[in-house]
C-alpha positions as CSV (number, residue, x, y, z in Angstrom):
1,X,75.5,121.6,122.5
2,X,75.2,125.3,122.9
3,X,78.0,125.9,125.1
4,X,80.9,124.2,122.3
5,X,82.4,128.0,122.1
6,X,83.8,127.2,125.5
7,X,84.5,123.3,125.7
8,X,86.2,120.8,123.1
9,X,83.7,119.4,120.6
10,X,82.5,115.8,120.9
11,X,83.3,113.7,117.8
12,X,82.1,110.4,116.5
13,X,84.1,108.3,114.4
14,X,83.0,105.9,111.9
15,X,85.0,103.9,110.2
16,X,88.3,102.1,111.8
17,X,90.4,101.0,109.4
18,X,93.9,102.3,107.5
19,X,93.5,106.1,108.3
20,X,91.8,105.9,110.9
21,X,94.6,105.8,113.7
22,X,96.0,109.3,112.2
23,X,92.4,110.9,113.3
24,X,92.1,109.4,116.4
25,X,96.1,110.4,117.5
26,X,94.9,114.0,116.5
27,X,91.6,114.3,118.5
28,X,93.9,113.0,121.6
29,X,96.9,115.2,121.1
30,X,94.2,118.2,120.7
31,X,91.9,117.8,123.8
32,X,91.4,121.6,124.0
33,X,89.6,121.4,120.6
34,X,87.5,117.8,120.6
35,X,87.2,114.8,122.3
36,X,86.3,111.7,120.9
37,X,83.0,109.8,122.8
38,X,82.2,106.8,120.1
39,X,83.6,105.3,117.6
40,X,82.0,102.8,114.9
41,X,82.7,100.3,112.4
42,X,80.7,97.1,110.7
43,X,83.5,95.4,112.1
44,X,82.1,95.5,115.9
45,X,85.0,93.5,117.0
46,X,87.5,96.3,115.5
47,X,85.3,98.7,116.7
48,X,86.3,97.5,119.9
49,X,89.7,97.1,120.2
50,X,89.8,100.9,118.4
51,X,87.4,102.1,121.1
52,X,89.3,100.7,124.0
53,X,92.8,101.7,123.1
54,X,91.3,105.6,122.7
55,X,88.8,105.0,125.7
56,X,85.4,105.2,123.6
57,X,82.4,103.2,122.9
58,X,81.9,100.9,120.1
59,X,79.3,101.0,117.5
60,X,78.7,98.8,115.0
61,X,76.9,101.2,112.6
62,X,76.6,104.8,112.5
63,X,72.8,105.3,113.1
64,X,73.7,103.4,116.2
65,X,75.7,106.9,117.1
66,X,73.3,109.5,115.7
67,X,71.1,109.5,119.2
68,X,73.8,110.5,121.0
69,X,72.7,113.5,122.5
70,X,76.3,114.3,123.5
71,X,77.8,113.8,120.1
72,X,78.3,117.4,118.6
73,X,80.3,116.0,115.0
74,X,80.9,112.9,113.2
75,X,84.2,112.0,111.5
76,X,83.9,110.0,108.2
77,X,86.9,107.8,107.7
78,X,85.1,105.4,105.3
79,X,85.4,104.0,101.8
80,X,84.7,106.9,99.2
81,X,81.0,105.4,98.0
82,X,79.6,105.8,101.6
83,X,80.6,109.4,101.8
84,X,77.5,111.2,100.7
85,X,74.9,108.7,102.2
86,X,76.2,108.7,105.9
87,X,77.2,112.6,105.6
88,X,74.0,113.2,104.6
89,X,72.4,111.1,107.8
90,X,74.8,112.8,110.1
91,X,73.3,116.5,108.8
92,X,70.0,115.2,108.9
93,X,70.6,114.4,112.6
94,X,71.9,117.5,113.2
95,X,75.5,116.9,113.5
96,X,78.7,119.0,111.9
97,X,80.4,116.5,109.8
98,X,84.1,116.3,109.0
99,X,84.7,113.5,106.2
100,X,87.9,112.0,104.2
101,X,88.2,113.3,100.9
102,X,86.2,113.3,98.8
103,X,83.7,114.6,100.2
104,X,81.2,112.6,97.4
105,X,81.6,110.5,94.2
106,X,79.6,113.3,92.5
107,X,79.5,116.7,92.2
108,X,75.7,116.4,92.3
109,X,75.9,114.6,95.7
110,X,78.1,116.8,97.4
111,X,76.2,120.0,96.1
112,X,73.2,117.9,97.7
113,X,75.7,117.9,101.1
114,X,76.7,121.6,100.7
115,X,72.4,122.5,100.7
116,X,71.3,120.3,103.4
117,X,74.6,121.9,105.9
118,X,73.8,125.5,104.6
119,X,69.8,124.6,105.8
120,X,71.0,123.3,109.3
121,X,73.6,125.8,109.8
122,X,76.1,122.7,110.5
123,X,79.3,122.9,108.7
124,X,80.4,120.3,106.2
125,X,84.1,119.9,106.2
126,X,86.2,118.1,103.5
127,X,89.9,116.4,105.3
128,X,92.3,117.8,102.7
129,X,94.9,117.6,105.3
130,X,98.2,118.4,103.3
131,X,96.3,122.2,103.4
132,X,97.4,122.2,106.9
133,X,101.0,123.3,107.4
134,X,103.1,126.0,107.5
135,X,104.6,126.1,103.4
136,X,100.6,126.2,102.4
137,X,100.1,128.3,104.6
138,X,102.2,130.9,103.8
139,X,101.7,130.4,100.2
140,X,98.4,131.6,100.7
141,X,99.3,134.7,102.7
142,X,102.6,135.6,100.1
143,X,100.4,135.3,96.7
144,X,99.2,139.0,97.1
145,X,102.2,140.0,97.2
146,X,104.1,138.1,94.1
147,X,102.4,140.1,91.0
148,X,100.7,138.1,88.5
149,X,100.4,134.3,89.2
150,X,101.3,132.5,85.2
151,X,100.8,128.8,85.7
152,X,101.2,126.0,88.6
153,X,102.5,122.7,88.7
154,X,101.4,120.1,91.0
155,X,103.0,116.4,91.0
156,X,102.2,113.9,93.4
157,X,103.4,110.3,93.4
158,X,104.1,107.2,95.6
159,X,104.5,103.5,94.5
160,X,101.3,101.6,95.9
161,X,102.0,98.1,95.1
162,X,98.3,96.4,95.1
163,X,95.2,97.5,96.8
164,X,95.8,99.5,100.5
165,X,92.5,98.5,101.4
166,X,89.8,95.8,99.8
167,X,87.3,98.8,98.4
168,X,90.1,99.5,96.4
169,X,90.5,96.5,94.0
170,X,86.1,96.7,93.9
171,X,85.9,100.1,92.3
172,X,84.9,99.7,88.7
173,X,87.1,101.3,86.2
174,X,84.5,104.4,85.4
175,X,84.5,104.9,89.3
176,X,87.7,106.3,89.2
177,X,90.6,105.1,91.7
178,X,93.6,107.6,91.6
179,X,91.0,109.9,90.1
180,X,89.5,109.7,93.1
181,X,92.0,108.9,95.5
182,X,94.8,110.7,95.0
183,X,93.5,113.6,92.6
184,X,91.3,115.6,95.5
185,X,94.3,116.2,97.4
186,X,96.7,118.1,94.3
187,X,93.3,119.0,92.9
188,X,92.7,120.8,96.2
189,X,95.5,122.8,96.0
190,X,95.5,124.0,92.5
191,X,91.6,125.5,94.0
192,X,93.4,127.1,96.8
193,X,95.8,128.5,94.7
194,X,92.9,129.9,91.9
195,X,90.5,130.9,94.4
196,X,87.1,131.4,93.3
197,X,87.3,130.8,89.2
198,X,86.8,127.2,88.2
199,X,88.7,125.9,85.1
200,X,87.3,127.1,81.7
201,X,89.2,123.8,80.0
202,X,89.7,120.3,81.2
203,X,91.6,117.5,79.8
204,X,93.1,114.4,81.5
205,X,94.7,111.4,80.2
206,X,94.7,108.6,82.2
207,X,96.4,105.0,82.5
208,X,96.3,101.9,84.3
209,X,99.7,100.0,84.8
210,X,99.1,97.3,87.3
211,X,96.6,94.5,87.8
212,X,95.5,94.4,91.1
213,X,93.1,97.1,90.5
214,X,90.3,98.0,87.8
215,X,90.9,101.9,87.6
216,X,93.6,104.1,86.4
217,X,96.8,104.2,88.5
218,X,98.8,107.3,86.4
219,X,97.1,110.6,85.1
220,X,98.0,113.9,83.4
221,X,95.6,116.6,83.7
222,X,95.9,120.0,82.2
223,X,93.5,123.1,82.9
224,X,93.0,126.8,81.7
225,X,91.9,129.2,83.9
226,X,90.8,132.7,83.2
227,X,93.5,135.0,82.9
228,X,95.4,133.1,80.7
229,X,96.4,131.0,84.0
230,X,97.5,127.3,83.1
231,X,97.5,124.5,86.1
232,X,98.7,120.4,85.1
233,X,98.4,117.7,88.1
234,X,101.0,114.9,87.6
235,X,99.4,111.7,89.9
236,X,100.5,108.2,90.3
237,X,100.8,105.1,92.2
238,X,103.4,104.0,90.4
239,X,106.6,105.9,91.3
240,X,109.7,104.0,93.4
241,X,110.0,106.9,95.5
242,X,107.6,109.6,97.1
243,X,107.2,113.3,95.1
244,X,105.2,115.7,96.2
245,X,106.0,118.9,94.3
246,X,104.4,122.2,94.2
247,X,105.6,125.0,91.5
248,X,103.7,128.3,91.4
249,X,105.2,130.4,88.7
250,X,105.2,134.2,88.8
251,X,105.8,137.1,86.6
252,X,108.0,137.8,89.5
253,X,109.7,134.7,90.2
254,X,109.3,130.8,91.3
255,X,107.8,129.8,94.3
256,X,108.5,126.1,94.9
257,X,106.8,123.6,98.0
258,X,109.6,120.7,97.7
259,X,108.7,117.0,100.2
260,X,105.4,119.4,100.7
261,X,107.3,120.9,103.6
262,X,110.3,123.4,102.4
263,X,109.7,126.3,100.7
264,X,111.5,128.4,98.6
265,X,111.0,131.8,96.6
266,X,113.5,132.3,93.7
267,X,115.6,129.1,95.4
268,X,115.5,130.8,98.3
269,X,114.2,128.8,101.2
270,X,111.9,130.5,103.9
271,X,109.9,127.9,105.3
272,X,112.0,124.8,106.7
273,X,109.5,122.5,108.8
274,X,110.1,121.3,112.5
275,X,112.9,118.8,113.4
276,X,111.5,115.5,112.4
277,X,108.7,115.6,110.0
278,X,111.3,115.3,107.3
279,X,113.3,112.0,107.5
280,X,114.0,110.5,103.9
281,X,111.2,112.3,101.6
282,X,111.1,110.2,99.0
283,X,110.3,107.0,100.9
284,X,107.1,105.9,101.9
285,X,107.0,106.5,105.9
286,X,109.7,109.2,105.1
287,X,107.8,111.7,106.3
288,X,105.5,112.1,109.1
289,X,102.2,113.7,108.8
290,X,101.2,114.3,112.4
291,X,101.2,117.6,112.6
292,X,98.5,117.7,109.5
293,X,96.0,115.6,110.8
294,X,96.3,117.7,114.3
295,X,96.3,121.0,111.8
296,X,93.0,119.6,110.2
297,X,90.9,119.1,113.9
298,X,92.2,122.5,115.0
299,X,90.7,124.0,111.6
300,X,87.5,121.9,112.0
301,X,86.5,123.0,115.6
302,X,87.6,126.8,114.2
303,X,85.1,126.1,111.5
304,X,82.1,124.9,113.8
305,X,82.3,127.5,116.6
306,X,82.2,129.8,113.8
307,X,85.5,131.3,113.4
308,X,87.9,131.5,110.9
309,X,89.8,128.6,109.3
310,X,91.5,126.9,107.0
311,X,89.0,124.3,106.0
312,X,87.2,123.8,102.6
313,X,83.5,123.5,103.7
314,X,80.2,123.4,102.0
315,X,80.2,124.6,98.7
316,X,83.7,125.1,98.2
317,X,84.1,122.0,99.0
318,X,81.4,120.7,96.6
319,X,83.3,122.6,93.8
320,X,86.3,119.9,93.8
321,X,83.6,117.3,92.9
322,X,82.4,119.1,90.4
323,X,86.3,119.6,88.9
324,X,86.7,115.6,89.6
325,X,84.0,115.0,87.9
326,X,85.0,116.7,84.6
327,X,88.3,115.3,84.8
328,X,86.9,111.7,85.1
329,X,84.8,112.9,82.0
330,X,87.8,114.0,80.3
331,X,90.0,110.6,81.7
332,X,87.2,108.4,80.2
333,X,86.7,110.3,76.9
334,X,90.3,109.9,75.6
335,X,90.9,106.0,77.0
336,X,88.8,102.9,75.8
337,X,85.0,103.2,76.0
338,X,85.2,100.1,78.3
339,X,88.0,100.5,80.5
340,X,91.0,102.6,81.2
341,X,93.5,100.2,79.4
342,X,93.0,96.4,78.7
343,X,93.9,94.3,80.5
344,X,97.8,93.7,81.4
Protein backbone atom coordinates (compact mmCIF):
# COMPACT_ATOMS: atom_id res chain seq x y z
CA UNK A 1 0.00 0.00 0.00
CA UNK A 2 2.95 2.28 -0.23
CA UNK A 3 2.62 3.42 -3.61
CA UNK A 4 -1.39 4.97 -2.97
CA UNK A 5 0.28 8.70 -3.66
CA UNK A 6 0.26 7.52 -7.29
CA UNK A 7 -2.80 5.02 -7.77
CA UNK A 8 -6.60 5.26 -6.61
CA UNK A 9 -7.13 3.91 -3.09
CA UNK A 10 -8.83 0.50 -2.66
CA UNK A 11 -12.02 0.83 -0.51
CA UNK A 12 -14.15 -1.79 1.25
CA UNK A 13 -17.67 -1.16 1.87
CA UNK A 14 -19.68 -2.46 4.57
CA UNK A 15 -22.95 -2.04 4.80
CA UNK A 16 -25.53 -2.19 1.66
CA UNK A 17 -28.50 -0.74 2.43
CA UNK A 18 -30.37 2.99 1.97
CA UNK A 19 -27.12 5.07 1.49
CA UNK A 20 -25.22 2.96 0.33
CA UNK A 21 -25.81 3.30 -3.59
CA UNK A 22 -24.82 7.16 -3.17
CA UNK A 23 -21.12 5.87 -2.01
CA UNK A 24 -20.74 3.37 -4.33
CA UNK A 25 -21.98 5.88 -7.60
CA UNK A 26 -19.11 8.11 -6.15
CA UNK A 27 -16.21 5.63 -5.90
CA UNK A 28 -17.25 4.80 -9.70
CA UNK A 29 -17.62 8.24 -11.00
CA UNK A 30 -14.10 9.04 -9.26
CA UNK A 31 -11.76 6.18 -10.46
CA UNK A 32 -8.71 8.54 -10.39
CA UNK A 33 -9.19 8.71 -6.58
CA UNK A 34 -10.47 5.01 -5.30
CA UNK A 35 -11.74 1.97 -6.49
CA UNK A 36 -13.97 -0.19 -4.77
CA UNK A 37 -12.58 -4.21 -4.40
CA UNK A 38 -15.30 -5.71 -1.65
CA UNK A 39 -18.19 -4.89 -0.44
CA UNK A 40 -20.02 -6.51 2.72
CA UNK A 41 -23.19 -6.87 4.37
CA UNK A 42 -25.00 -9.56 6.92
CA UNK A 43 -27.29 -9.80 4.22
CA UNK A 44 -24.91 -12.04 1.93
CA UNK A 45 -27.51 -12.26 -0.62
CA UNK A 46 -27.69 -8.22 -0.85
CA UNK A 47 -24.20 -8.29 -0.65
CA UNK A 48 -24.31 -9.87 -3.83
CA UNK A 49 -26.48 -8.31 -5.97
CA UNK A 50 -24.61 -4.82 -4.64
CA UNK A 51 -21.25 -6.47 -5.47
CA UNK A 52 -22.14 -7.56 -8.87
CA UNK A 53 -23.90 -4.49 -10.17
CA UNK A 54 -20.40 -2.46 -9.05
CA UNK A 55 -18.21 -5.50 -10.01
CA UNK A 56 -16.90 -6.46 -6.43
CA UNK A 57 -16.83 -9.28 -4.14
CA UNK A 58 -19.31 -10.07 -1.47
CA UNK A 59 -18.73 -10.43 2.10
CA UNK A 60 -20.96 -11.30 4.62
CA UNK A 61 -19.16 -9.62 7.50
CA UNK A 62 -16.43 -7.18 7.77
CA UNK A 63 -13.66 -9.20 9.45
CA UNK A 64 -14.21 -11.39 6.38
CA UNK A 65 -12.67 -8.11 4.50
CA UNK A 66 -9.98 -7.09 6.94
CA UNK A 67 -7.29 -9.72 5.38
CA UNK A 68 -7.43 -8.24 2.36
CA UNK A 69 -4.07 -7.30 1.70
CA UNK A 70 -5.22 -5.07 -1.19
CA UNK A 71 -7.84 -3.23 0.73
CA UNK A 72 -6.13 0.24 1.61
CA UNK A 73 -9.75 1.84 3.43
CA UNK A 74 -13.08 0.73 4.63
CA UNK A 75 -16.31 2.65 4.16
CA UNK A 76 -18.75 2.41 7.03
CA UNK A 77 -22.31 2.79 5.72
CA UNK A 78 -23.91 1.09 8.78
CA UNK A 79 -26.50 1.68 11.48
CA UNK A 80 -25.08 4.39 13.96
CA UNK A 81 -24.47 1.68 17.07
CA UNK A 82 -21.88 -0.32 14.92
CA UNK A 83 -19.86 2.72 14.13
CA UNK A 84 -17.22 2.72 16.78
CA UNK A 85 -16.85 -1.16 17.14
CA UNK A 86 -16.15 -1.89 13.34
CA UNK A 87 -14.15 1.54 12.97
CA UNK A 88 -12.16 0.53 15.67
CA UNK A 89 -11.45 -3.14 13.96
CA UNK A 90 -10.71 -1.53 10.65
CA UNK A 91 -7.80 0.72 12.56
CA UNK A 92 -6.73 -2.13 14.39
CA UNK A 93 -6.21 -3.84 11.01
CA UNK A 94 -4.45 -1.19 9.72
CA UNK A 95 -6.94 0.40 7.44
CA UNK A 96 -8.03 4.35 6.90
CA UNK A 97 -11.60 4.38 7.66
CA UNK A 98 -14.20 6.66 6.25
CA UNK A 99 -17.63 6.18 8.23
CA UNK A 100 -21.39 7.82 8.01
CA UNK A 101 -21.99 10.26 10.51
CA UNK A 102 -21.66 9.97 13.35
CA UNK A 103 -18.68 8.87 13.67
CA UNK A 104 -19.75 7.17 17.36
CA UNK A 105 -22.75 7.20 19.81
CA UNK A 106 -20.29 8.73 22.33
CA UNK A 107 -17.91 11.28 22.53
CA UNK A 108 -15.90 8.78 24.64
CA UNK A 109 -15.94 6.25 21.79
CA UNK A 110 -14.97 8.34 19.12
CA UNK A 111 -12.10 10.08 21.22
CA UNK A 112 -11.18 6.28 21.68
CA UNK A 113 -11.31 6.24 17.50
CA UNK A 114 -9.46 9.60 17.21
CA UNK A 115 -6.31 7.84 19.67
CA UNK A 116 -6.14 4.50 18.04
CA UNK A 117 -5.90 6.57 14.15
CA UNK A 118 -3.41 9.15 15.59
CA UNK A 119 -1.25 5.78 16.89
CA UNK A 120 -1.48 4.08 13.35
CA UNK A 121 -1.03 7.06 11.45
CA UNK A 122 -4.43 6.06 9.44
CA UNK A 123 -6.86 8.74 9.16
CA UNK A 124 -10.33 8.58 10.51
CA UNK A 125 -12.76 10.41 8.45
CA UNK A 126 -16.33 11.44 9.44
CA UNK A 127 -18.98 11.63 5.89
CA UNK A 128 -20.47 15.01 6.62
CA UNK A 129 -21.08 15.30 2.99
CA UNK A 130 -23.25 18.52 2.73
CA UNK A 131 -19.45 20.15 3.77
CA UNK A 132 -18.67 19.36 0.23
CA UNK A 133 -19.83 22.00 -2.30
CA UNK A 134 -19.16 25.09 -3.60
CA UNK A 135 -21.59 27.68 -1.05
CA UNK A 136 -19.55 25.92 2.03
CA UNK A 137 -16.89 26.14 0.52
CA UNK A 138 -16.63 29.58 -0.14
CA UNK A 139 -18.10 30.41 3.08
CA UNK A 140 -15.17 29.12 4.61
CA UNK A 141 -12.67 31.01 2.42
CA UNK A 142 -15.09 34.62 2.62
CA UNK A 143 -15.36 34.56 6.73
CA UNK A 144 -11.88 36.37 7.00
CA UNK A 145 -12.83 38.73 5.21
CA UNK A 146 -16.52 39.75 6.63
CA UNK A 147 -15.36 41.48 10.22
CA UNK A 148 -16.83 40.07 13.15
CA UNK A 149 -19.00 36.96 12.84
CA UNK A 150 -22.49 37.80 15.64
CA UNK A 151 -24.50 34.66 15.56
CA UNK A 152 -25.58 31.77 12.97
CA UNK A 153 -28.59 30.07 12.18
CA UNK A 154 -28.87 26.68 10.92
CA UNK A 155 -32.45 24.95 10.03
CA UNK A 156 -32.76 21.71 8.60
CA UNK A 157 -36.03 19.89 7.96
CA UNK A 158 -37.73 17.19 5.81
CA UNK A 159 -41.00 15.18 6.55
CA UNK A 160 -39.85 11.42 7.22
CA UNK A 161 -43.12 9.73 7.51
CA UNK A 162 -42.05 6.36 9.66
CA UNK A 163 -38.80 4.71 10.00
CA UNK A 164 -36.31 4.92 6.59
CA UNK A 165 -34.70 1.97 7.82
CA UNK A 166 -35.69 -0.81 10.71
CA UNK A 167 -32.62 0.41 13.19
CA UNK A 168 -34.57 3.41 13.29
CA UNK A 169 -37.84 2.40 15.01
CA UNK A 170 -35.20 0.09 17.62
CA UNK A 171 -33.38 3.06 19.04
CA UNK A 172 -34.45 3.65 22.57
CA UNK A 173 -35.63 7.14 23.35
CA UNK A 174 -32.24 8.18 25.44
CA UNK A 175 -30.29 6.89 22.22
CA UNK A 176 -31.26 9.80 20.39
CA UNK A 177 -32.83 9.55 16.79
CA UNK A 178 -32.84 13.11 15.14
CA UNK A 179 -30.32 13.87 17.73
CA UNK A 180 -28.39 11.64 16.22
CA UNK A 181 -29.46 11.45 12.81
CA UNK A 182 -29.99 14.55 11.58
CA UNK A 183 -28.18 16.90 14.27
CA UNK A 184 -24.31 15.88 13.13
CA UNK A 185 -24.88 17.25 9.86
CA UNK A 186 -26.20 21.22 11.00
CA UNK A 187 -24.13 20.50 14.05
CA UNK A 188 -21.17 20.01 11.69
CA UNK A 189 -21.53 23.12 10.22
CA UNK A 190 -22.08 25.43 13.06
CA UNK A 191 -18.14 23.72 14.06
CA UNK A 192 -16.94 24.67 10.78
CA UNK A 193 -18.21 27.95 11.03
CA UNK A 194 -16.66 28.35 14.96
CA UNK A 195 -13.52 26.75 14.29
CA UNK A 196 -11.57 25.57 17.15
CA UNK A 197 -13.80 26.97 20.43
CA UNK A 198 -16.43 24.48 21.57
CA UNK A 199 -19.70 25.97 23.01
CA UNK A 200 -19.39 27.39 26.56
CA UNK A 201 -23.55 26.84 26.89
CA UNK A 202 -25.76 24.15 25.69
CA UNK A 203 -29.44 23.81 25.82
CA UNK A 204 -31.88 21.75 23.57
CA UNK A 205 -35.42 21.10 23.79
CA UNK A 206 -36.54 18.29 22.12
CA UNK A 207 -39.97 16.58 21.00
CA UNK A 208 -41.37 13.56 19.54
CA UNK A 209 -44.48 13.95 17.20
CA UNK A 210 -45.02 10.68 15.57
CA UNK A 211 -45.36 7.08 16.59
CA UNK A 212 -43.44 5.03 14.60
CA UNK A 213 -40.38 5.74 16.40
CA UNK A 214 -39.18 5.93 20.22
CA UNK A 215 -36.89 9.13 19.94
CA UNK A 216 -37.38 12.69 19.40
CA UNK A 217 -38.35 13.81 15.82
CA UNK A 218 -38.17 17.97 16.37
CA UNK A 219 -35.40 19.91 18.40
CA UNK A 220 -34.31 23.41 19.24
CA UNK A 221 -30.85 23.87 20.28
CA UNK A 222 -29.28 27.06 21.27
CA UNK A 223 -25.45 27.61 22.08
CA UNK A 224 -23.01 30.43 23.34
CA UNK A 225 -19.75 30.57 22.12
CA UNK A 226 -16.92 32.74 23.32
CA UNK A 227 -17.02 36.00 21.96
CA UNK A 228 -20.40 36.68 22.65
CA UNK A 229 -21.10 34.37 19.43
CA UNK A 230 -24.69 32.80 19.56
CA UNK A 231 -25.46 29.56 17.21
CA UNK A 232 -29.47 27.78 17.36
CA UNK A 233 -29.97 24.50 15.08
CA UNK A 234 -33.69 24.11 14.09
CA UNK A 235 -34.07 20.01 13.04
CA UNK A 236 -37.02 17.97 12.20
CA UNK A 237 -38.67 15.18 10.51
CA UNK A 238 -41.64 16.68 10.50
CA UNK A 239 -41.78 19.43 7.92
CA UNK A 240 -44.09 19.00 4.39
CA UNK A 241 -41.46 20.37 2.51
CA UNK A 242 -37.44 20.24 2.50
CA UNK A 243 -35.37 23.46 4.34
CA UNK A 244 -32.14 23.59 4.54
CA UNK A 245 -31.13 27.07 5.60
CA UNK A 246 -27.87 28.59 6.57
CA UNK A 247 -27.72 32.38 8.05
CA UNK A 248 -24.31 33.71 9.23
CA UNK A 249 -24.78 37.05 10.56
CA UNK A 250 -22.11 39.72 10.44
CA UNK A 251 -21.31 43.08 11.87
CA UNK A 252 -20.92 43.62 8.22
CA UNK A 253 -23.75 42.13 6.74
CA UNK A 254 -25.89 38.70 6.09
CA UNK A 255 -24.49 35.83 4.49
CA UNK A 256 -27.26 33.32 3.63
CA UNK A 257 -26.79 29.41 2.08
CA UNK A 258 -30.59 29.03 0.76
CA UNK A 259 -31.67 24.83 -0.70
CA UNK A 260 -27.87 24.47 0.70
CA UNK A 261 -26.77 25.42 -2.77
CA UNK A 262 -27.18 29.40 -3.50
CA UNK A 263 -25.47 31.82 -1.81
CA UNK A 264 -25.98 35.24 -1.14
CA UNK A 265 -24.01 38.18 0.76
CA UNK A 266 -26.31 41.19 1.62
CA UNK A 267 -29.14 39.39 -0.91
CA UNK A 268 -26.68 39.27 -3.24
CA UNK A 269 -26.17 35.94 -4.82
CA UNK A 270 -22.52 34.80 -5.78
CA UNK A 271 -22.64 31.16 -5.73
CA UNK A 272 -25.47 29.57 -8.04
CA UNK A 273 -24.83 25.71 -8.32
CA UNK A 274 -24.54 23.63 -11.61
CA UNK A 275 -27.56 23.11 -13.97
CA UNK A 276 -29.46 20.41 -12.36
CA UNK A 277 -28.71 19.86 -8.76
CA UNK A 278 -31.49 22.21 -8.01
CA UNK A 279 -34.94 20.99 -9.27
CA UNK A 280 -37.88 21.76 -6.77
CA UNK A 281 -35.90 22.34 -3.28
CA UNK A 282 -38.31 21.84 -1.03
CA UNK A 283 -39.36 18.36 -2.13
CA UNK A 284 -37.85 15.43 -1.07
CA UNK A 285 -35.70 14.09 -4.32
CA UNK A 286 -35.74 17.85 -5.23
CA UNK A 287 -32.37 18.03 -5.15
CA UNK A 288 -29.64 15.87 -6.13
CA UNK A 289 -26.67 15.29 -3.99
CA UNK A 290 -24.27 13.61 -6.35
CA UNK A 291 -21.85 15.92 -6.58
CA UNK A 292 -21.41 15.74 -2.54
CA UNK A 293 -20.89 12.27 -2.10
CA UNK A 294 -18.24 12.46 -5.11
CA UNK A 295 -16.88 15.88 -3.16
CA UNK A 296 -16.55 13.60 0.05
CA UNK A 297 -14.27 10.55 -1.71
CA UNK A 298 -12.18 13.27 -3.42
CA UNK A 299 -11.59 14.86 0.16
CA UNK A 300 -10.99 11.37 1.72
CA UNK A 301 -8.25 10.14 -0.69
CA UNK A 302 -6.75 14.00 -0.20
CA UNK A 303 -6.89 13.22 3.46
CA UNK A 304 -5.07 9.67 3.30
CA UNK A 305 -2.24 10.53 0.90
CA UNK A 306 -1.64 13.28 3.16
CA UNK A 307 -2.73 16.38 1.61
CA UNK A 308 -4.95 18.93 2.32
CA UNK A 309 -8.74 18.56 2.57
CA UNK A 310 -11.87 19.34 3.48
CA UNK A 311 -12.62 16.39 5.79
CA UNK A 312 -13.34 16.42 9.56
CA UNK A 313 -10.87 13.64 10.75
CA UNK A 314 -9.68 12.41 14.07
CA UNK A 315 -10.20 14.56 16.81
CA UNK A 316 -12.14 17.14 15.15
CA UNK A 317 -14.23 14.88 14.33
CA UNK A 318 -14.49 13.33 17.80
CA UNK A 319 -15.42 16.93 19.03
CA UNK A 320 -19.01 16.76 17.32
CA UNK A 321 -19.62 13.69 19.65
CA UNK A 322 -18.66 15.38 22.35
CA UNK A 323 -21.23 18.55 21.33
CA UNK A 324 -23.98 15.65 20.59
CA UNK A 325 -23.55 14.38 23.56
CA UNK A 326 -24.28 17.52 25.67
CA UNK A 327 -27.08 18.26 23.58
CA UNK A 328 -28.65 14.82 24.24
CA UNK A 329 -27.87 15.76 27.93
CA UNK A 330 -29.53 18.93 27.62
CA UNK A 331 -32.58 17.25 25.24
CA UNK A 332 -33.09 14.68 28.14
CA UNK A 333 -32.77 17.06 31.07
CA UNK A 334 -35.73 19.36 30.12
CA UNK A 335 -38.27 16.38 28.65
CA UNK A 336 -39.64 13.46 30.82
CA UNK A 337 -37.21 11.42 32.86
CA UNK A 338 -38.55 8.44 30.88
CA UNK A 339 -38.99 9.37 27.46
CA UNK A 340 -39.00 12.26 25.15
CA UNK A 341 -42.91 12.74 25.24
CA UNK A 342 -45.54 10.11 26.13
CA UNK A 343 -46.85 8.31 24.16
CA UNK A 344 -49.16 9.74 21.18
Amino acid sequence: MNDIASRPLNIAMVGCGRISLSHLDAIAARPQDARLVAVADRDLELARQVGERFGAPAYATLEDMLDLAEVDAVLLATPNHLHAVQAMAALKAGKHVLVEKPAAETGEDALALAREAEARGLVLAVGHTFRHNEAVRQVEARMPSLGRLLSLEVSMCVRWDGPQAPWWAERKAQDGLILSLFAPHALDFVQLVMGADDPVRVYAEAARLQSGWQGEDEAMIVMAYPGRRMASVHISYNQPTVQDRKTLYFETGILEIEHGEILRWNDEVIVMPPTGVLGDPRKLGGRSLTHYFEGQIEEFAKAVRGRPHRMPTGYDAARLIALIDRVRASARANSAADSIDPPL
